[in-house]
C-alpha positions as CSV (number, residue, x, y, z in Angstrom):
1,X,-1.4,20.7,19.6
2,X,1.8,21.6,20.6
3,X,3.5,22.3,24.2
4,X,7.1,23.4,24.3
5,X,7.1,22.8,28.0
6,X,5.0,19.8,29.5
7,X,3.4,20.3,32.9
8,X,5.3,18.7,35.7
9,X,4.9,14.7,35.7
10,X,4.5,13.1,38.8
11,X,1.7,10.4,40.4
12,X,-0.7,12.6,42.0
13,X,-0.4,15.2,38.9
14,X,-1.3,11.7,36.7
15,X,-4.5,10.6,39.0
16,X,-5.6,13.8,38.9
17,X,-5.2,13.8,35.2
18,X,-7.6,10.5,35.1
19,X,-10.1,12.2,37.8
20,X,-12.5,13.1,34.9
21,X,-12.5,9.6,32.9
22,X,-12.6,7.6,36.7
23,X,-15.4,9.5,37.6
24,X,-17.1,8.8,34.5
25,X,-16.9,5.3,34.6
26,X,-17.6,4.5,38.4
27,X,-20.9,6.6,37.8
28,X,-22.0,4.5,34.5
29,X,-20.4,1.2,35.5
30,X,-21.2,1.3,39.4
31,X,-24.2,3.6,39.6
32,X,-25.4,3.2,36.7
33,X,-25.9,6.9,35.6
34,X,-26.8,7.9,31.9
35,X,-24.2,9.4,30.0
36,X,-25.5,12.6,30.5
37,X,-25.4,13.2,33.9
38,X,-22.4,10.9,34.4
39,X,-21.0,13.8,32.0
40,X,-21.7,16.3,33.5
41,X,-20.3,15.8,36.8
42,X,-17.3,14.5,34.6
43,X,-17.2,17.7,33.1
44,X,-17.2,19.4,36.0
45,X,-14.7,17.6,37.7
46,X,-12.3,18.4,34.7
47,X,-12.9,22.1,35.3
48,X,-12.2,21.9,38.7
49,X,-8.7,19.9,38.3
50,X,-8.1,21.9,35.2
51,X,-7.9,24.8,37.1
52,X,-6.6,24.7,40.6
53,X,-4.1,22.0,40.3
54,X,-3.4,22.1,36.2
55,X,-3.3,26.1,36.0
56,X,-6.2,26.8,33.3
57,X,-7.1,30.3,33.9
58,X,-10.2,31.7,33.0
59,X,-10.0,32.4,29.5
60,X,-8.3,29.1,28.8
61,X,-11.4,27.2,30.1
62,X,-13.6,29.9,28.7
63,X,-12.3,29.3,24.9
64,X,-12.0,25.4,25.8
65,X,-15.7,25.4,26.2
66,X,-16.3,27.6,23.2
67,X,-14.3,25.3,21.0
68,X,-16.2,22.1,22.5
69,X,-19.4,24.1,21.6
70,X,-18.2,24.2,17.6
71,X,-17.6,20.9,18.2
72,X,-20.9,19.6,19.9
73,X,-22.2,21.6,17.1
74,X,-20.5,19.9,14.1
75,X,-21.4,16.4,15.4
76,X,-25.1,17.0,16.3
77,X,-26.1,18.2,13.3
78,X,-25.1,14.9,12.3
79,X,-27.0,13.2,14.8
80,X,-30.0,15.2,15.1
81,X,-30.5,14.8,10.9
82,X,-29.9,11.1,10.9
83,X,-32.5,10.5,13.6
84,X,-35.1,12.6,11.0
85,X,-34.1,10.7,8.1
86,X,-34.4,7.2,10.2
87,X,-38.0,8.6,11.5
88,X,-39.4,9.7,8.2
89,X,-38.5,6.3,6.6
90,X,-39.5,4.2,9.3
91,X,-43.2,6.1,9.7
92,X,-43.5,5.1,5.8
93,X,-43.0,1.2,6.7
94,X,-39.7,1.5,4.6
95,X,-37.6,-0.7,7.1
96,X,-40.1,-3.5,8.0
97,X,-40.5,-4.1,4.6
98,X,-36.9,-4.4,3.7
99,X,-36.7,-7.2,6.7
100,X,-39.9,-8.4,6.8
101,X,-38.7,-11.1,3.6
102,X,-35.7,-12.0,4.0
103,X,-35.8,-15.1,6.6
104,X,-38.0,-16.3,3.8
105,X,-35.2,-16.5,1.7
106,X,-33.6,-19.7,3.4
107,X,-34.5,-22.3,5.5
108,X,-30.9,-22.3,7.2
109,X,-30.6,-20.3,10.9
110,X,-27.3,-19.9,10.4
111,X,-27.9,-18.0,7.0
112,X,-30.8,-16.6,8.4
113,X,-28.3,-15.0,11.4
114,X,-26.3,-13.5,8.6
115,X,-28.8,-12.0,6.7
116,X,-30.7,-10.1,9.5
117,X,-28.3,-9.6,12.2
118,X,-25.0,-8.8,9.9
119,X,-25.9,-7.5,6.7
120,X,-29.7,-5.9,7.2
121,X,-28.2,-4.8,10.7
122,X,-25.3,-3.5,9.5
123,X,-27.7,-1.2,6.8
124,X,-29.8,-0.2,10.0
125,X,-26.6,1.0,11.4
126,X,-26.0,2.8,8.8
127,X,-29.3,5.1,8.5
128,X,-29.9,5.1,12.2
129,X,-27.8,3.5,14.8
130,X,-28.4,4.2,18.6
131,X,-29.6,1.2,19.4
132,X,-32.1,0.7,16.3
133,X,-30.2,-2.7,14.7
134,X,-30.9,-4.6,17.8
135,X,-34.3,-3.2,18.3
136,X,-35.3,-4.5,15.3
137,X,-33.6,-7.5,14.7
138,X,-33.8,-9.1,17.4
139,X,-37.4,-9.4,17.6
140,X,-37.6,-10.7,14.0
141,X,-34.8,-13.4,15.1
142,X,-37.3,-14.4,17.8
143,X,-40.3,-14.9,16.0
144,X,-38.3,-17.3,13.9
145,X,-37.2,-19.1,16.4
146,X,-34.5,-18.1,18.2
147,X,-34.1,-18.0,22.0
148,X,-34.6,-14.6,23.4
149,X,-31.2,-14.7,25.2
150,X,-29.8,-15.9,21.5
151,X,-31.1,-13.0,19.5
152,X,-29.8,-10.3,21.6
153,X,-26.7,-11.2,21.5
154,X,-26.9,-12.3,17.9
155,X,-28.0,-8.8,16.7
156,X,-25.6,-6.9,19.2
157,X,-22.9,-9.2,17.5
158,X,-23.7,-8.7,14.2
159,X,-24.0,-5.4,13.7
160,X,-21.4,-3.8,15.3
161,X,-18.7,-3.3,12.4
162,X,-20.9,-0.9,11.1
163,X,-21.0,1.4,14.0
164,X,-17.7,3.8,12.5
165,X,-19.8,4.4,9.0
166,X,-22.9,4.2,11.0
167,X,-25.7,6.6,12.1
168,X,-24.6,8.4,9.0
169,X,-20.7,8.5,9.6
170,X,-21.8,10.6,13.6
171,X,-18.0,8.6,14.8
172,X,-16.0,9.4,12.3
173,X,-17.1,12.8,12.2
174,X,-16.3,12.8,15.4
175,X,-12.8,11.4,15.2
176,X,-12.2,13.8,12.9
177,X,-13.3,16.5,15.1
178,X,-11.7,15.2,18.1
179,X,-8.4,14.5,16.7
180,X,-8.1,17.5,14.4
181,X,-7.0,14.8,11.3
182,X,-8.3,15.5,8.4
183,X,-11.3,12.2,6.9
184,X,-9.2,11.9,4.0
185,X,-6.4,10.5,6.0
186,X,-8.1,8.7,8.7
187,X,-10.3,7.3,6.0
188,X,-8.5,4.0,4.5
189,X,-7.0,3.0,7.5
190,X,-10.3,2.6,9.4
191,X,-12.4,0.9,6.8
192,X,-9.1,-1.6,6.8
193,X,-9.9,-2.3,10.6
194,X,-13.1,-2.3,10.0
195,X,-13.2,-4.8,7.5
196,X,-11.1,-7.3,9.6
197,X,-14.1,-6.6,12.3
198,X,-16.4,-7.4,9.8
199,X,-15.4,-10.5,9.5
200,X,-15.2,-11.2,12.9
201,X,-18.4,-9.9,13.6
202,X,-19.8,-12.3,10.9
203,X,-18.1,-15.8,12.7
204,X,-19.4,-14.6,16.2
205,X,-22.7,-13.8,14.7
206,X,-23.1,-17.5,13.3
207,X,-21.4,-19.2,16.6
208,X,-24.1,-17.3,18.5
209,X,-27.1,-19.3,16.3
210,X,-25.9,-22.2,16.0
211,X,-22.3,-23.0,17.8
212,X,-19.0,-24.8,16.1
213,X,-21.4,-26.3,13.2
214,X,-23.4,-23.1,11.9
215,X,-19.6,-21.6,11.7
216,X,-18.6,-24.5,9.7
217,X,-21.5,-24.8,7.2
218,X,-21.6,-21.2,6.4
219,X,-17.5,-20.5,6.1
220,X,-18.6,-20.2,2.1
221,X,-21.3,-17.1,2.6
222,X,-19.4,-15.4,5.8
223,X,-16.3,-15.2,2.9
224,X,-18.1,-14.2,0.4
225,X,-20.4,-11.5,2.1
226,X,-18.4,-10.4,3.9
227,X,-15.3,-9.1,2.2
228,X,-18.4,-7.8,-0.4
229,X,-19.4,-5.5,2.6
230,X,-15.6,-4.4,3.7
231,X,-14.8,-3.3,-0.1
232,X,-17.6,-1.7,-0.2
233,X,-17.7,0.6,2.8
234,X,-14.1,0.7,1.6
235,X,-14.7,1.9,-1.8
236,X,-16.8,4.9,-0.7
237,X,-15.7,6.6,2.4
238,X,-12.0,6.7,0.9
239,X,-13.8,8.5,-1.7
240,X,-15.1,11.3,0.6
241,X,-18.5,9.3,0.9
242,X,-18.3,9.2,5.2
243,X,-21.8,9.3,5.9
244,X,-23.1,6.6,3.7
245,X,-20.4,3.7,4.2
246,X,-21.7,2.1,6.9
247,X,-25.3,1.8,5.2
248,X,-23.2,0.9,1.3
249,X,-21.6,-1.6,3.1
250,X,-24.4,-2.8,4.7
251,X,-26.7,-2.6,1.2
252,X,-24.1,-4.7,-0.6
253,X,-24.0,-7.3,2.3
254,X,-27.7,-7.4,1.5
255,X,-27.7,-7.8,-2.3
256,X,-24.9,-10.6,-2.1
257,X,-26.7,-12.4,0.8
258,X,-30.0,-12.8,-1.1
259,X,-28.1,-13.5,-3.9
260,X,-26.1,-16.8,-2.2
261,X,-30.1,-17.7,-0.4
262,X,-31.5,-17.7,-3.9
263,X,-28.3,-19.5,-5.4
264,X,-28.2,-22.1,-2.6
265,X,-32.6,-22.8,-2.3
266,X,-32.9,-22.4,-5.8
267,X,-35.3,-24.9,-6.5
268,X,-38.7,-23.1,-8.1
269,X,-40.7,-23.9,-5.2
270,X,-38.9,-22.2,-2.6
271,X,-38.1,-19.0,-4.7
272,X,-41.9,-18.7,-5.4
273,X,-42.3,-19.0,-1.5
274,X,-39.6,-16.4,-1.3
275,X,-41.4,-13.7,-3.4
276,X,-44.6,-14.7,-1.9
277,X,-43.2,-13.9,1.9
278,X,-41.5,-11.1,0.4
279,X,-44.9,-9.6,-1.3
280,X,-47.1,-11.1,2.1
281,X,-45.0,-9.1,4.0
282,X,-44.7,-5.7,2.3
283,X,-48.0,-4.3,0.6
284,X,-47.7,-1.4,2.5
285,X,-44.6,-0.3,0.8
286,X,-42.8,-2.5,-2.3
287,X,-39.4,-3.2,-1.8
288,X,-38.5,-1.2,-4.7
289,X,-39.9,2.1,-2.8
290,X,-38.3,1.1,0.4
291,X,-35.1,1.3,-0.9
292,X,-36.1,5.1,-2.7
293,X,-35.3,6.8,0.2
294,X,-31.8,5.3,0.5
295,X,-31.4,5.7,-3.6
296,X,-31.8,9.3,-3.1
297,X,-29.6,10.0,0.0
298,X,-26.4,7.9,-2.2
299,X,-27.5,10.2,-4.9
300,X,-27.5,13.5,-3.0
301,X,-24.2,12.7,-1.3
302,X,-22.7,11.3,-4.3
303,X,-23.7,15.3,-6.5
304,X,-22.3,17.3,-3.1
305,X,-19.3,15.1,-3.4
306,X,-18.3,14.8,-6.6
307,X,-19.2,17.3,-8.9
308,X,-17.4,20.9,-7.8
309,X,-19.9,23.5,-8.6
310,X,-22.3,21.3,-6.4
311,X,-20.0,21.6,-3.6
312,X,-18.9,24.8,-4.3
313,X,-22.4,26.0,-4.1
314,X,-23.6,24.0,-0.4
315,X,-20.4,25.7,1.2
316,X,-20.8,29.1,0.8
317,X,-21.8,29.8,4.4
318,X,-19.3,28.5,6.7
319,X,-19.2,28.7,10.2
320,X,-16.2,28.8,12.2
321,X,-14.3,31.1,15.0
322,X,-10.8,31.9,15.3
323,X,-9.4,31.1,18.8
324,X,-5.9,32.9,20.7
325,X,-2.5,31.1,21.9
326,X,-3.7,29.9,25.2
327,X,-1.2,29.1,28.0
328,X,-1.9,27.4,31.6
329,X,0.2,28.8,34.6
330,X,2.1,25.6,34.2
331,X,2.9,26.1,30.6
332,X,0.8,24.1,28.8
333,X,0.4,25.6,25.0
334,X,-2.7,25.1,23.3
335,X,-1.3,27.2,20.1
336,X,-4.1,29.5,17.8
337,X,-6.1,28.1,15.3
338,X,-9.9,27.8,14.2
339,X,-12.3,25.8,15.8
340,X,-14.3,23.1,13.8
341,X,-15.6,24.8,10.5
342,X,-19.6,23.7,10.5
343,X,-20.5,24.0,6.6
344,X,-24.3,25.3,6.8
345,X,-26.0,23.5,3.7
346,X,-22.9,21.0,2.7
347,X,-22.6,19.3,6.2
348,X,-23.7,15.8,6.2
349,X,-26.3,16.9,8.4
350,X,-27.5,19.4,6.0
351,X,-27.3,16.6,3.4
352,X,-29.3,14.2,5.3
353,X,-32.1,16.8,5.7
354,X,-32.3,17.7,2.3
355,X,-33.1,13.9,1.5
356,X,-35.5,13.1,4.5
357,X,-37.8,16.9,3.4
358,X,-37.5,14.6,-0.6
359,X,-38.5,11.9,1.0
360,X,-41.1,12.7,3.7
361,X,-42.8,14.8,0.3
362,X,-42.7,11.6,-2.1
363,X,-44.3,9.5,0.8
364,X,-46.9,11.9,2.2
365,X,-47.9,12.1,-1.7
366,X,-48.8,8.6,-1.8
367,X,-50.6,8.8,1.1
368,X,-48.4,6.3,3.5
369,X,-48.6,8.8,6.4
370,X,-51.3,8.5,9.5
371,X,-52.7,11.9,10.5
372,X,-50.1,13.1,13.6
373,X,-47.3,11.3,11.4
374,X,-45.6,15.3,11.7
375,X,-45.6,15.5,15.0
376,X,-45.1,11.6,16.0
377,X,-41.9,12.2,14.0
378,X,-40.8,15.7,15.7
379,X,-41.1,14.4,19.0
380,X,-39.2,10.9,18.3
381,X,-36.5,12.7,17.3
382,X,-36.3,15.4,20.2
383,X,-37.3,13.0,22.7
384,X,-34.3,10.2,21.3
385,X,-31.6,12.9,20.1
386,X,-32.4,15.1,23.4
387,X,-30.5,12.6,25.5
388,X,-27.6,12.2,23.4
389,X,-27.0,15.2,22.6
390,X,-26.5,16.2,26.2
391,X,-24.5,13.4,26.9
392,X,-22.2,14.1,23.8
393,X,-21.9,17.6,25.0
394,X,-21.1,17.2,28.6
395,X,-18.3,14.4,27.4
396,X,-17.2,17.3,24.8
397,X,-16.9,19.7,27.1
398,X,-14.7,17.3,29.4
399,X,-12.1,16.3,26.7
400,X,-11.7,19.6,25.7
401,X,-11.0,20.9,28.9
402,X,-8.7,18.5,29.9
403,X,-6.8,18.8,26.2
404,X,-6.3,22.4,26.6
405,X,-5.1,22.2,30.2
406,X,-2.7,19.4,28.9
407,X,-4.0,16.9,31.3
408,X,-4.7,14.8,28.0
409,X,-1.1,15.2,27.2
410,X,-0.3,13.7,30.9
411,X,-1.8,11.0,30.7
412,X,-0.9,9.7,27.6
413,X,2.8,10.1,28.9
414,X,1.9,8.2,31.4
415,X,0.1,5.1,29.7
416,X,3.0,5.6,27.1
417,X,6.0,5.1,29.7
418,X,3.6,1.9,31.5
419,X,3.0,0.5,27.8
420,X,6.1,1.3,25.6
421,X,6.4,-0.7,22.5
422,X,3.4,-2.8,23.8
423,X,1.1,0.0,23.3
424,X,-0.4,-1.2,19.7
425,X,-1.8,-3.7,21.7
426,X,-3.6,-1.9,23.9
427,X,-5.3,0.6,22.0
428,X,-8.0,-1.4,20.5
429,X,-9.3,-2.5,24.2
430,X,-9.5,1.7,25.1
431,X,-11.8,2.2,22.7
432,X,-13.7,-0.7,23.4
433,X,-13.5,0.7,27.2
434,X,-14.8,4.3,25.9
435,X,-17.3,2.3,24.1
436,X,-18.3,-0.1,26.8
437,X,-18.5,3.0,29.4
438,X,-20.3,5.7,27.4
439,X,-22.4,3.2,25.3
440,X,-21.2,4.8,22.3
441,X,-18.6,5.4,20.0
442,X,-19.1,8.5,19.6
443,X,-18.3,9.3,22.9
444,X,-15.2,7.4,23.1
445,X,-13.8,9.1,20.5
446,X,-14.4,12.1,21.9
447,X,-12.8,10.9,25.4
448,X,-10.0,8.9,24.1
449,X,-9.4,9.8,20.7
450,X,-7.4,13.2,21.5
451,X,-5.2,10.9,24.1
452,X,-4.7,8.1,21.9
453,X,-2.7,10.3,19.3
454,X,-0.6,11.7,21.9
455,X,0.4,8.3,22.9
456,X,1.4,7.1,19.5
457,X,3.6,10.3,19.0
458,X,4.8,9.4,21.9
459,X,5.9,5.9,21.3
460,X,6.7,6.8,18.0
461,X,4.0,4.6,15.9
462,X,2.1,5.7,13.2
463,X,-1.6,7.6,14.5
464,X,-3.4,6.7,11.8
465,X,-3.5,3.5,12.4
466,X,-3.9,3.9,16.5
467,X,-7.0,6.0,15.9
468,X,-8.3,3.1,13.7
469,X,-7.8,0.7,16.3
470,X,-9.2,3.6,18.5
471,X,-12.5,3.6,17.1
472,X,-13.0,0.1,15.4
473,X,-12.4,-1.5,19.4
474,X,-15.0,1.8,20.5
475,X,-17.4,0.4,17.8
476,X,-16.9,-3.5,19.3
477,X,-17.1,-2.0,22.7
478,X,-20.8,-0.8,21.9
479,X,-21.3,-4.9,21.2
480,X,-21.5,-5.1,24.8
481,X,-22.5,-1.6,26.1
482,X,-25.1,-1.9,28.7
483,X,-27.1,0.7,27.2
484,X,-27.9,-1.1,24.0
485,X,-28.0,-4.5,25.7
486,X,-31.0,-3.0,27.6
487,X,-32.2,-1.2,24.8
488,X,-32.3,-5.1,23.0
489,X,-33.6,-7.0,25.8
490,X,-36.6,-4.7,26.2
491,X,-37.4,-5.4,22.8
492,X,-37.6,-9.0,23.4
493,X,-39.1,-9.5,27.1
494,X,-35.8,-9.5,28.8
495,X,-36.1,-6.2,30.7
496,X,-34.4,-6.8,34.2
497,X,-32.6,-10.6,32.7
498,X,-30.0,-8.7,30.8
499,X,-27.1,-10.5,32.6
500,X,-26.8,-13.7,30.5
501,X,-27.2,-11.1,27.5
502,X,-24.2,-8.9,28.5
503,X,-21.6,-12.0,29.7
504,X,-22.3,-13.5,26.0
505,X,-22.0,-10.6,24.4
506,X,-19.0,-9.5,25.9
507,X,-17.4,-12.7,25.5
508,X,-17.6,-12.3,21.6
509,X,-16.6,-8.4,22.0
510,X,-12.8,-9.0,23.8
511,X,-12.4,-12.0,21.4
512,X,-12.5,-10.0,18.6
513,X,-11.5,-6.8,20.4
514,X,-8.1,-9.1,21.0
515,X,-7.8,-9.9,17.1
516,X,-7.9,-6.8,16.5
517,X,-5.2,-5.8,19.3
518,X,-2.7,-8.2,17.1
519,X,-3.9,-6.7,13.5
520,X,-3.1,-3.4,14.8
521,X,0.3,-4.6,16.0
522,X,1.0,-6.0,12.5
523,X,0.3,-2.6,10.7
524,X,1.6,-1.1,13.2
525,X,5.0,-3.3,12.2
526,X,4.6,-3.4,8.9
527,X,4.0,0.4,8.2
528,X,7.4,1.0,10.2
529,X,8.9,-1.4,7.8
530,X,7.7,-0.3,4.8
């Protein structure tokens, strides 16, 4: 958006600019509100400031809230398919039996760490997310061994470079949405970030089981892995494939890692224990059919994608409003344009459905459904996407209102004047705070990602590369996000201990967070150079 004449800057017009975001955080962090109440009254608080002290008459707000509502729109459907296609696969047994074999597969905790908590978490992330990697994980990292405390934190860890790609690419999407960049361009230059954060993901994840010496005697695997897992998440969502990286990435992780296990406990004896866990632990569903469901979605997205009269045939309805020049008493330009398209039947959501009907047919066929599986699965998914959806909406309607009555625009003059030059550093710790607050990256995306572009115009650095630092450090941040660490530590007989949990965690999180604060300052540096 554009503004040929910026609303007066002063202190009071800048505090009152942050309002919305403070109160946000003091009701999550302090009070410990749900996102959806906490934003609400956000929301609300941005309407109020929006229009007595910012100027936003009442059509501005009005057509703010209507373009939020495309928005919400575009990203639920998202949402509310993925959490169908995660029910319909997990009601089958697909999931346990993809992790019920693999600590079978090696002796070694460290290896063991990589194999659940990074790669098979990083796949969970993929097909689900909102909370569902740790749920999982670390209950199987228990009943192997590990200290409840330990596998918390390991599975928070170790999935968390996944979370851009994940839940069926809902961030990015979001990004996108938020930002008004198209996926194309924000594409490479987040799966770069997010590769580095793979990495670091994969050394915290392996100092978390086992200290100094499970990093040292697994250096070999965490480099081979994963750079496998970066390229690939790489490889596809630069080619348009958004809403499968995160679960590619975290398929290939798989295939090398059990791989390396068999390479490394090769002997006969141990690889016939290997299948035998493998096969003990999945009658109900052999691997080959777990990974059907998967298969087919890669398949689906790969003919929408890829061959045109596919695509041109899923977007033949198309959604979208056109929206009027709006200006604030004080000046502030939000010029017209059309709100986010929402492309009825080729929308990743619309994919994702189309795959779990294919899937919940092929299963029901051969019987793997209880009676009430249709129901168990309708109300899982109301009852889980219910609450996200109104927090996504409320913290929606909140960005949009400050964009549009250019309190977004303040405050990133603001933080641009404090931070100058330094700002590449800084970026990667506000996403991890949207993250951290929200318990999503989603939602820091949408609360950040708008500002975050008006900064690096501002400073003049490149705003592809601060929106990848934007959501990478957001998808860090959920490392550590209290709502997932309770979410874990319920899973694990922690509920009301999750203290020690959050500390470690969030020790690992800014460590890595900060790594990524001096990557982005290199691209950043080198881009200008180039």
């Amino acid at each position: 958006m554009t503004n040929p004449q910026s609303p007066i800057s002063n202190s009071l017009d800048w505090l009152l600019a942050l309002l919305p975001i403070l109160v946000v955080l003091v009701l999550m962090l302090r009070f410990r509100w749900g996102a959806a109440k906490a934003g609400a009254v956000g929301w609300l608080a941005a309407l109020l400031v929006a229009a007595l002290r910012f100027g936003a008459g009442r059509d501005v707000l009005i057509y703010a809230q209507l373009k939020g509502l495309f928005l919400t729109l575009f990203v639920l459907y998202v949402i509310w398919a993925a959490l169908l296609f995660y029910r319909v696969t997990d009601e089958a047994g697909a999931l346990s039996a993809i992790g019920a074999g693999l600590p079978r597969l090696t002796p070694r905790r460290g290896l063991q760490a990589l194999l659940l908590a990074w790669a098979f978490g990083a796949f969970l992330q993929g097909v689900s997310g909102f909370g569902v990697p740790v749920a999982i994980v670390a209950p199987l990292l228990v009943g192997l061994g590990f200290p409840a405390v330990a596998a918390v934190v390991i599975a928070s860890v170790g999935h968390s470079w996944a979370v851009t790609f994940g839940s069926l690419g809902s961030s990015f999407y979001t990004l996108i949405g938020a930002t008004g960049r198209s996926g194309e361009e924000l594409a490479p230059w987040c799966a770069l970030m997010l590769g580095l954060a793979c990495l670091g993901c994969g050394a915290g994840t392996l100092w978390a089981a086992g200290g100094k010496r499970a990093l040292l005697s697994n250096l070999v695997p965490l480099f081979i892995i994963g750079p496998v897992m970066a390229a690939a998440q790489f490889l596809v969502v630069t080619n348009g494939m958004w809403s499968i990286g995160g679960m590619t990435g975290g398929l290939a992780g798989l295939a090398v890692g059990v791989a390396w296990a068999r390479r490394e406990h090769g002997s006969a004896g141990f690889a016939d224990r290997a299948e035998a866990g493998l096969a003990d632990h999945s009658k109900e569903m052999p691997f080959g059919w777990a990974l059907l469901p998967y298969a087919l979605l890669v398949a689906i997205v790969l003919v929408a994608r890829l061959i045109p009269s596919a695509r041109d045939f899923l977007g033949q309805v198309v959604i979208r409003a056109s929206f009027p020049e709006l200006t604030t008493s004080r000046g502030w330009v939000t010029p017209a344009g059309t709100g986010r398209a929402i492309n009825l039947f080729g929308h990743a959501g619309a994919l994702l459905v189309y795959a779990a009907l294919i899937t919940y047919g092929l299963f029901q066929r051969q019987g793997r459904y209880t009676p009430g599986t249709t129901r168990r699965i309708a109300r899982a998914v109301v009852q889980k996407a219910a609450r996200s959806s109104l927090g996504i909406a409320a913290m929606v309607g909140m960005a949009l209102t400050m964009e549009h009555a250019g309190m977004t625009h303040l405050l990133a003059q603001g933080i641009a004047r404090v931070a100058g030059p330094a700002f590449p550093l800084v970026s990667p710790f506000i996403g991890a705070l949207g993250a951290f607050m929200t318990g999503s990256n989603t939602n820091s995306n949408v609360v950040f990602g708008g500002m975050q572009q008006h900064v690096a115009a501002l400073v003049g650095v490149s705003p592809l590369i601060i929106l990848a630092a934007q959501t990478t450090g957001g998808a860090i941040g959920s490392m550590f996000a209290p709502a997932k660490i309770i979410v874990g530590c319920s899973t694990v007989g922690l509920g009301g201990r999750e203290g020690p949990v959050l500390r470690a965690a969030m020790r690992y999180g800014l460590a890595i967070v900060a790594g990524l604060a001096l990557a982005t300052v290199v691209a950043v540096y080198l881009k200008a150079v180039a």
